[in-house]
Each structure stands twice: as C-alpha cells, then as structure tokens.
C-alpha positions in Angstrom: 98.9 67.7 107.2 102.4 66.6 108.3 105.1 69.2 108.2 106.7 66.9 105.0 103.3 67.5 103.2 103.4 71.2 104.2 107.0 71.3 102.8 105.9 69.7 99.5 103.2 71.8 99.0 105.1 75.2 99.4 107.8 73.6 96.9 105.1 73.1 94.3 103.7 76.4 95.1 107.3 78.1 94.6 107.8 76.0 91.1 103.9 76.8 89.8 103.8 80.8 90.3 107.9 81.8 90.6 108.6 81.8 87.2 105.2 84.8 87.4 107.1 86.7 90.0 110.4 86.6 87.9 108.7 88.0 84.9 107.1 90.7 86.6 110.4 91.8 88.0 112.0 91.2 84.0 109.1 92.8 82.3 106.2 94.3 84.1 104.1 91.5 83.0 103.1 87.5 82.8 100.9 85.1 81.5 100.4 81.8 82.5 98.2 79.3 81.4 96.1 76.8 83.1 96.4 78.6 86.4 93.3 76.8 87.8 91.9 73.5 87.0 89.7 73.3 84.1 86.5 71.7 86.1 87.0 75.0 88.5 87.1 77.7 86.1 83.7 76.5 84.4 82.4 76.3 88.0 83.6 79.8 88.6 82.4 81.1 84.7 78.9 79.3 85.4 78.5 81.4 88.8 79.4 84.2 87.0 76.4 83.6 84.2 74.0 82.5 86.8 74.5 86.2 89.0 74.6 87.9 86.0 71.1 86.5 85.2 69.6 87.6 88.5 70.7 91.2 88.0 73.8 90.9 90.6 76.1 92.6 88.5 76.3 96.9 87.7 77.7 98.9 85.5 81.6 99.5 86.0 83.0 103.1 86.3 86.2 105.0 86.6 87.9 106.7 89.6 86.7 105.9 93.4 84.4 108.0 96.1 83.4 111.0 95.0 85.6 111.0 92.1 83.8 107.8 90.6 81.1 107.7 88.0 79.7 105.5 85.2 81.7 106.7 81.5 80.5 104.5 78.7 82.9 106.3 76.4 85.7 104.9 78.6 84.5 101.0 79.6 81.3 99.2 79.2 81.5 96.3 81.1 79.7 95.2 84.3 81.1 94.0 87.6 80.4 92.5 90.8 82.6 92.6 93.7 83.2 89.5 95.7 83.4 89.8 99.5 85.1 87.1 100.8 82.5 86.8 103.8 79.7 85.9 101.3 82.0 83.7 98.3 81.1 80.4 97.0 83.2 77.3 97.3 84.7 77.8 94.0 85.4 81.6 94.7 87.1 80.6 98.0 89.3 78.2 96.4 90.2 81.2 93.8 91.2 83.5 96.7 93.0 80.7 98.6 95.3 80.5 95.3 95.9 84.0 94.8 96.8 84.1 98.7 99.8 81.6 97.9 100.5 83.8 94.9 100.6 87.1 97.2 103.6 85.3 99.4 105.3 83.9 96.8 105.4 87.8 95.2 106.3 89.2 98.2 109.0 86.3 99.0 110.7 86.8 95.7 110.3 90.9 94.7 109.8 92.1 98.3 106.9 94.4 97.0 104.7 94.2 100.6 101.6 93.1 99.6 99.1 93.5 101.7 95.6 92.5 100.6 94.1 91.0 97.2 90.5 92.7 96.6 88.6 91.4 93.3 85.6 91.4 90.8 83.9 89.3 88.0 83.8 91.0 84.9 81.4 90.6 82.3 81.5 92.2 78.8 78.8 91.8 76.6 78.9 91.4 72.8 80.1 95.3 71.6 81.6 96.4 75.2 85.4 97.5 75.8 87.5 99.2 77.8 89.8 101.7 76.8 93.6 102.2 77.2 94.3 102.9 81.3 96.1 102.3 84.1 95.0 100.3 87.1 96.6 102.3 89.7 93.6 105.2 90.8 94.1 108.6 91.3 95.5 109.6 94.4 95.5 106.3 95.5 98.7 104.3 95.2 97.9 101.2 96.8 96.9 99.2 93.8 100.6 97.6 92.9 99.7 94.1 90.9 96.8 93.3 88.7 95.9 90.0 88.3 93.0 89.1 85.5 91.7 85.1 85.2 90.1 84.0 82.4 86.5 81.9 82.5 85.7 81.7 78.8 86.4 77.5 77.9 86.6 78.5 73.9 87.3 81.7 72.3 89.1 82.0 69.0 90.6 85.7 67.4 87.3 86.2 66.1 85.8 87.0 69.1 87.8 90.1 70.0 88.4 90.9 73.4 92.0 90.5 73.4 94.1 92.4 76.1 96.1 95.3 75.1 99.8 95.7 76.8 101.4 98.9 75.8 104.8 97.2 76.4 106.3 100.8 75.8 105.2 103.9 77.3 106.6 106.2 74.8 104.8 104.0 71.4 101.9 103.1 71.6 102.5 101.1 68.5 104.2 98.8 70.8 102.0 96.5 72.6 101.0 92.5 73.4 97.6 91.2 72.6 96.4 88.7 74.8 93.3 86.4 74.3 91.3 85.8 77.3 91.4 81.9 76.9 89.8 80.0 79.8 92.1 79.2 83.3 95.2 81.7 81.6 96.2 84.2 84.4 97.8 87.4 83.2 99.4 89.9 85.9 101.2 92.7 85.8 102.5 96.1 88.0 99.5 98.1 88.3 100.9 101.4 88.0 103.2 100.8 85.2 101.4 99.1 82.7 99.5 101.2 80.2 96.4 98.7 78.8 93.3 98.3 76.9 90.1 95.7 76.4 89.3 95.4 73.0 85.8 95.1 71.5 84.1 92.0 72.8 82.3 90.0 70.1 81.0 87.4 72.6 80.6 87.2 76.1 83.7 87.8 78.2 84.4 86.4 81.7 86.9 87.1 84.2 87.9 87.5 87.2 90.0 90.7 87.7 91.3 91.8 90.8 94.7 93.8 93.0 97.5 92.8 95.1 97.5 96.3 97.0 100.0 97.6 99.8 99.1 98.9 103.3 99.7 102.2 102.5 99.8 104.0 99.7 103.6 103.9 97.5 104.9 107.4 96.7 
C-alpha cells in the first residue's frame, strides 16, 4: 500500500469513527449505525449460532477471580470469550476495526487505551441483564465499552433494548436502544449506569472494553 493509500485510509478512518469519540467526550455515550458491513455481521451472527450450538458458550457472571460467580437474579445470558490467537476471519476483521477505533479514541480524548478484550453474547428468549456498571470492582482498567449488534431484524416487540441511565441521580432518565444488526453503541465504562431488558428473541452481540495499562484512580 503506497503511503497516498495509507493517507486515504487514516482520513476515512478519522471521518467514520470521530464523530464516536466527540460524543463520548459530549455525552458519555454513541451510537452509530452500520459500523460493519452488512455481509460481515451475518457472518459474525452465524458463527455466533453455530458455537452456541456446539455448547461453546457458558453462563455469564458478575465480578472477576475469586469475587466472580454465576447470579441469575442479576444477568442470564451466556458468553464466550474470543482470544485473538484462535478468531475466525470475520472475528479478526472485527478486532482489526476496533483497533482503528482504539487510535482514533486515544488521538482525539487522550484516554490511553491500552488493549480491547471481548465476548459474544447470547440472550435467549426471557434472559436480561440488570442495571450495572461495566467498570469491576477494584479494577479500574475497564474505561470504554463497546457493544455490536448481529441480529439482521428485530422490531420493539422483541425487547432487548439497551438501557442508558443518561442521569445518575433519576433513574427515570434513560435512552433505550435496540440492538439492530451492524449498530455499534459505546460509551465510558465507569460512568455509565445501564441495563438489558427482557429478550423476547434471540439476542447477538459482540460486547467488549477499551481498558488502560493500569488501573485509573
């Protein structure tokens, strides 16, 4: 790739994910909408559906170490961690784009991020997750969250909407977001109070962290 391509390519970078950064640095928060192409996200969602089937996924809990452990009464979904070493095609081009999203953060709100880690995320018809924060105990590392959608139709009906508490002090204040296929929401991990509602049909993502090298005080 000549260095006029290269130069190209970070412009159209800067113009696809800048206006994310700015809003995170307005609001706490983004959405954006077709943030892969179409033909990938159904390759990613059909991955997802095909582990799921062969029993590759587990039951998601709360806290990490010795402090985790499985509470229904807090989420029911199920996970499964990717590790870049072992990532399909389509999972590597995921990472690849959230790697230009990482610089283009740290370019334009100087946050330091380090390292992106991630996991599908399945919810079955009747599972949820209730209102938390992203940022674990103890553990400050976790800055942005970043959630991609792999459902190609869902309508209200099928619940599952995102929660934003958009203010801390009224929870009567919030954003519901439907997780429509290829839309990308992100927002500061530690800051951001939210919630999964009730899935009526299956729900697919891809959630994962921007996290700093050490932990922010």
């Amino acid at each position: 790739m000549s260095s006029e391509e290269i130069a190209l390519q970070a412009e159209h970078t800067l113009d696809k994910y800048g206006h994310l950064a700015l809003a995170l640095a307005d609001k706490g928060w983004s959405v954006t909408e077709d943030f892969l192409p179409a033909t990938l996200i159904k390759q990613l969602a059909d991955e997802a559906r095909e582990a799921y089937g062969s029993n590759q996924f587990h039951r998601a809990g709360v806290g990490r170490g010795k402090s985790f452990s499985v509470k229904r009464g807090i989420r029911s979904d199920l996970i499964k961690w990717l590790n870049p070493a072992q990532c399909t095609t389509a999972q590597l081009q995921y990472l690849d784009a959230l790697e230009g999203l990482r610089q283009i953060i740290n370019r334009t709100l100087y946050l330091g991020l380090f390292e992106f880690e991630a996991h599908l995320a399945i919810y079955p018809p009747g599972t949820y997750y209730r209102e938390h924060l992203d940022q674990i105990k103890n553990d400050g590392r976790r800055l942005v969250t970043c959630v991609l959608y792999l459902n190609t139709s869902w309508s209200s009906s099928d619940g599952g909407q995102l929660r934003l508490f958009t203010n801390p002090s009224d929870k009567q204040q919030y954003e519901e977001i439907m997780p429509i296929g290829g839309r990308m929401v992100c927002f500061l991990s530690s800051r951001m109070l939210h919630a999964v509602m009730p899935a009526h049909d299956e729900r697919l993502s891809i959630t994962g962290w921007f996290k700093s090298y050490t932990p922010i005080s």
